[in-house]
N, C-alpha and C positions, 0 to 999 in steps of 0.2 A: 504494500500500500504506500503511496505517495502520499504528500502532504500539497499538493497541488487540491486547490477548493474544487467544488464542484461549480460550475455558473449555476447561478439564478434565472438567468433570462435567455430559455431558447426560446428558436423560432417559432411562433403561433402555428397551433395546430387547426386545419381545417375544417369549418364549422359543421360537426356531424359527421364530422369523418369516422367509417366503417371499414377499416381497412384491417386483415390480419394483422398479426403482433408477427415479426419478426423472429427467428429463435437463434437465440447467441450460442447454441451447439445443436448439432446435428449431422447426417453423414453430407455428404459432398453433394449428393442426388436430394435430399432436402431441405437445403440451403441453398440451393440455388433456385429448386422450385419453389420457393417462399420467395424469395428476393424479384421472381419473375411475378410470381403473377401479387406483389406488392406492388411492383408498377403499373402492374395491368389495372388492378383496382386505384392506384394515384390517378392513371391516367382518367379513369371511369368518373372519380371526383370532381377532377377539375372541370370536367363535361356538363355534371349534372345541375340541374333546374333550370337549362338556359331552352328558351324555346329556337325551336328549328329555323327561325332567321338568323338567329345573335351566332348558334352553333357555324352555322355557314358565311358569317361575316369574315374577311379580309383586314384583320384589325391590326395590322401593321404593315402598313405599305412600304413600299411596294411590294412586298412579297407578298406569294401568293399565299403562305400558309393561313389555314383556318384550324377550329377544332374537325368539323366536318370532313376538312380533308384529312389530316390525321389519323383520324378512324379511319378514312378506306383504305388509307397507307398502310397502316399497322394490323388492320385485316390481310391486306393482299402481303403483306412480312411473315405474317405467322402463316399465311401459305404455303411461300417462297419455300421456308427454311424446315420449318415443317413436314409439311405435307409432300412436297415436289423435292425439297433434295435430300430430305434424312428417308423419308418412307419412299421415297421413289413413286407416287401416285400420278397420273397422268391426269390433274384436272387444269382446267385454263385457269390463265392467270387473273388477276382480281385487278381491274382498273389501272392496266398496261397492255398496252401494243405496243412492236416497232415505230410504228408510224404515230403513236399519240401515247410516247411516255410518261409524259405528265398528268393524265387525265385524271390522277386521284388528288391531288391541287387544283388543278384548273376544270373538271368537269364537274361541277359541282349538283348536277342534276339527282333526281331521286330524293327521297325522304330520310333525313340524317335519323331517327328510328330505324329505318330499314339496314340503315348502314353499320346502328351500335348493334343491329340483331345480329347481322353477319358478322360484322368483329369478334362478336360473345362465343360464335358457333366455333370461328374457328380455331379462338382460345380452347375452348373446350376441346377442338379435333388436336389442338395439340398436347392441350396436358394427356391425353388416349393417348398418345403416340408413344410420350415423355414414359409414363407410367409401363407400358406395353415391354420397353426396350432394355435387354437384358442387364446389360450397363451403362455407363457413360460413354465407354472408347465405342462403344456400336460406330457404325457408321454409316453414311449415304453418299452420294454422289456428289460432290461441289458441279453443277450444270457449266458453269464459266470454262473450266479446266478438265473436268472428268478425271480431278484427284479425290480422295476419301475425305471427307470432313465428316468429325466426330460430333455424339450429340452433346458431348460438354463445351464444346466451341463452339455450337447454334444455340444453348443455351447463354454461354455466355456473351455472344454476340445479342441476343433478343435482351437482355437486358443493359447492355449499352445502348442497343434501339431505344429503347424504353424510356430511359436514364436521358438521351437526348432529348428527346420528342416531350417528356413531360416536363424540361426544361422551356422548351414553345410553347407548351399547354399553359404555364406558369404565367406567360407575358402576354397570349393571348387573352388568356380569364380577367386578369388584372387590367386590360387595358377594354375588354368589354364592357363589365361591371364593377371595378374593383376589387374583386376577393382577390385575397390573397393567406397565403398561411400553406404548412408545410403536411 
């Protein structure tokens, strides 16, 4: 034990936040899926009580990011990394083409409901997957290269995803309505 104090003053916690608790031990495969889907539900947070205009506003220009777009991004991620490179599944991709890779920013069409349904689903298709797989070194196919990537580096790749994205989520929320809190 140190004699360093403990602070008085973290950062505000977010109002109503219902987020799992963290666990300060555990094995490799559940620590990391806690840590994942803590973001997933940060990210669900920051989202929540805004109606489906504010979610699809452009609240810091010039970029394109929204919360709306976020969600389709971070649906068509847990796809990607998921579903098509660790399980090898053969479904289309989620709001990307060659010819129109931006369209989960810039197409903003559809009902952001319909968009947090698919997000939820494909959360859920991956913790199936996460859980399914014998260990961590498993592997799937990196699509880019046709080298092995393991699912502890799509694991920890989704939660630097995450770890980015709800750092937008944070500036976007704060500059729609002002919430802010951690």
């Amino acid at each position: 034990m140190t004699d360093t104090p403990v602070p008085a003053h973290f950062a505000p916690r977010w109002p109503g936040a219902a987020r799992p608790e963290l666990p300060s031990v555990g094995t490799e495969r559940e620590t990391l899926g806690a840590y994942l889907d803590w973001h997933r539900a940060t990210f669900e947070q920051k989202c929540a009580g805004l109606p489906a205009e504010r979610l699809s506003e452009r609240a810091l220009p010039p970029s394109t990011l929204s919360l709306h777009g976020l969600v389709r991004h971070l649906a068509g991620a847990e796809r990607w990394w998921f579903r098509i490179q660790f399980a090898g599944e053969d479904v289309p991709l989620l709001h990307y083409s060659d010819d129109d890779p931006g369209q989960d920013f810039d197409r903003l069409d559809g009902d952001p409901a319909e968009a947090f349904a698919d997000w939820r689903a494909e959360c859920e298709r991956s913790r199936r997957i996460t859980e399914a797989a014998p260990t961590l070194d498993a592997t799937g196919v990196r699509r880019s290269t046709g080298e092995p990537i393991s699912l502890r580096t799509i694991l920890v790749h989704l939660i630097a995803e995450y770890a980015r994205h709800n750092g937008h989520a944070d500036l976007l929320r704060e500059r729609l309505d002002g919430s802010v809190g951690m």
